[in-house]
N, C-alpha and C positions, 0 to 999 in steps of 0.2 A: 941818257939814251946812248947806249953803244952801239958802233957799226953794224953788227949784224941786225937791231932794229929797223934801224935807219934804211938800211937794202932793204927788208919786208915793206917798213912803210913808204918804199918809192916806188918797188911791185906792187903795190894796191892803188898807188896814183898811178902808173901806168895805164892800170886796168880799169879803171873809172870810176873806183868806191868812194873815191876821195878827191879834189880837187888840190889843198892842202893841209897839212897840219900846223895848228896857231899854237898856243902857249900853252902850259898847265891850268889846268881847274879845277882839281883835287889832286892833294898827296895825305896816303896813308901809309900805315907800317908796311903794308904786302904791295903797293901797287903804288903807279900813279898816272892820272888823266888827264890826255891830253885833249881839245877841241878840234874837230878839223873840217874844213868845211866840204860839204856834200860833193857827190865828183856829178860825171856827165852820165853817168850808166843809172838808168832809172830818173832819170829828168822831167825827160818828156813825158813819159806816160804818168807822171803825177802833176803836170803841168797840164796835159789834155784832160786829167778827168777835173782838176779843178776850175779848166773851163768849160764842160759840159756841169757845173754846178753839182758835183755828187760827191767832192773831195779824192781822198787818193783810190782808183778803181780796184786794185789787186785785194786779194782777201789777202790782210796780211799773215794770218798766221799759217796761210799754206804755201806762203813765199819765207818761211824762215828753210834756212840749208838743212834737209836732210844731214843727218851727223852720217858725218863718212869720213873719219879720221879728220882732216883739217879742212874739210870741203873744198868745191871748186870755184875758186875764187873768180873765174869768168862767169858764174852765173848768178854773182852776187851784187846787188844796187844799191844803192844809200837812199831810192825813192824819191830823191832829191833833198833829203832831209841832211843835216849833221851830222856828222859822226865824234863817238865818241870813242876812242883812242887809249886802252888801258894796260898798260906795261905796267907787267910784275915783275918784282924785281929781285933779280938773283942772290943777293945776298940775304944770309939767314935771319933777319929781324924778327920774323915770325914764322915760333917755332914749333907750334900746335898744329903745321899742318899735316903731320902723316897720320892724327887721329881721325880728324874726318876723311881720309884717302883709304886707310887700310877697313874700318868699318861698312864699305860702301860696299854690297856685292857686285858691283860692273866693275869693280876692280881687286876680285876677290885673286887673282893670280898673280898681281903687282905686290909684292910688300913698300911700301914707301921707301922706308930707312933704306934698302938695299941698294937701290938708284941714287946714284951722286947728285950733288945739288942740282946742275943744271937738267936733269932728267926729271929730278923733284917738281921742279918749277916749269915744266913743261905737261907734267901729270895735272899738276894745282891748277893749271889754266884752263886744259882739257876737264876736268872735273866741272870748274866754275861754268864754263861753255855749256856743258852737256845740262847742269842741272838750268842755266837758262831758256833754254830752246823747252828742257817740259813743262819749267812756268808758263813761260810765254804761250806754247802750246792748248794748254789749262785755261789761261783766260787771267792770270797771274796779270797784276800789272805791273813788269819790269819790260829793262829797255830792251828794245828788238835786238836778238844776236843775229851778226852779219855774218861774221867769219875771225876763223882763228888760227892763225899763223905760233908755232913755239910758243912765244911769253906775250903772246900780243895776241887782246882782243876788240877786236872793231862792233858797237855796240850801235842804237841809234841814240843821239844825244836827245837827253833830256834837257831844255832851258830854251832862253833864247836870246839870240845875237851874242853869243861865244859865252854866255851864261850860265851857269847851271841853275838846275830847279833846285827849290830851296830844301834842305834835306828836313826831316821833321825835329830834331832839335831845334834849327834852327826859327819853326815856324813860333809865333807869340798865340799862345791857348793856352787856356785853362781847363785843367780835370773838371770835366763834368758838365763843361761847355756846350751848346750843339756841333762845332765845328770838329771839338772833341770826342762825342761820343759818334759821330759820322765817321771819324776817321778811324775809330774803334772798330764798330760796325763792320767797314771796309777789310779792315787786316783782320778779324777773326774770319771771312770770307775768302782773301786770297790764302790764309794757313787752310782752311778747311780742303783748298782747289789740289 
């Protein structure tokens, strides 16, 4: 994590997305995630609707940030939930990303290659960003996008008590299981969304 994260991720505790940030939770080749625990901004009102017995009150998918470039990060909440903390990381390890960048027509005026690395990895987030908010949108089951700063995306965390949810490698099924063809079921449904 380098200084200019570091500044992002103390403006978003400022701002109350975040309370703080704990340890890693995953590292892969593009990225890695961080845990951090839910700020004040959106507390209460998932606290008031869980005590009027109805759970959290907002629809969420009309509270995910209109895309407007990096959106505005005072009108963004953690709902009191988790947050999950994903810095991409500026060095080249993985090199296949200006095929999916230049393919995309919302970025049909960017060429990838042309932008120096750190412009590269600041496209690749925005890309990752944008295509989340239309899952999510959709009805997609991935994590809620909060907001995105550069190389940093605040997600809501999947797991629980600084845990992540178990990825499905890791889960123990057998082909042709019920658990398994449930989960089949499921993801030919979010591809379809």
């Amino acid at each position: 994590m380098d200084g200019n994260v570091r500044m992002h991720i103390a403006a978003v505790i400022n701002a109350g997305l975040i309370d703080r940030c704990n340890g890693v939770v995953k590292e892969g080749k593009e990225a890695m995630v961080y845990h951090a625990d839910g700020g004040w901004k959106g507390r209460r009102s998932r606290q008031q609707a869980e005590d009027d017995g109805g759970g959290v009150a907002e629809d969420e998918i009309s509270s995910v940030v209109h895309y407007s470039g990096e959106g505005a990060l005072d009108t963004v909440g953690s709902d009191g939930y988790d947050v999950a903390v994903k810095v991409f990381k500026r060095i080249s390890e993985f090199k296949g990303r200006g095929t999916y960048v230049d393919g995309d027509p919302r970025y049909h005026k960017q060429k990838f290659k042309t932008n120096d690395q750190r412009d590269q990895v600041v496209l690749w987030t925005e890309k990752e960003y944008r295509n989340l908010i239309r899952a999510y949108r959709a009805g997609v089951p991935v994590p809620k996008p909060l907001y995105r700063k550069e190389n940093i995306l605040f997600l809501r965390f999947l797991g629980e008590n600084g845990w992540p949810s178990p990825q499905i490698k890791e889960i123990d099924m057998k082909k042709g299981s019920k658990k398994w063809t449930t989960l089949y079921a499921q993801t030919l449904v979010a591809v379809r969304r």
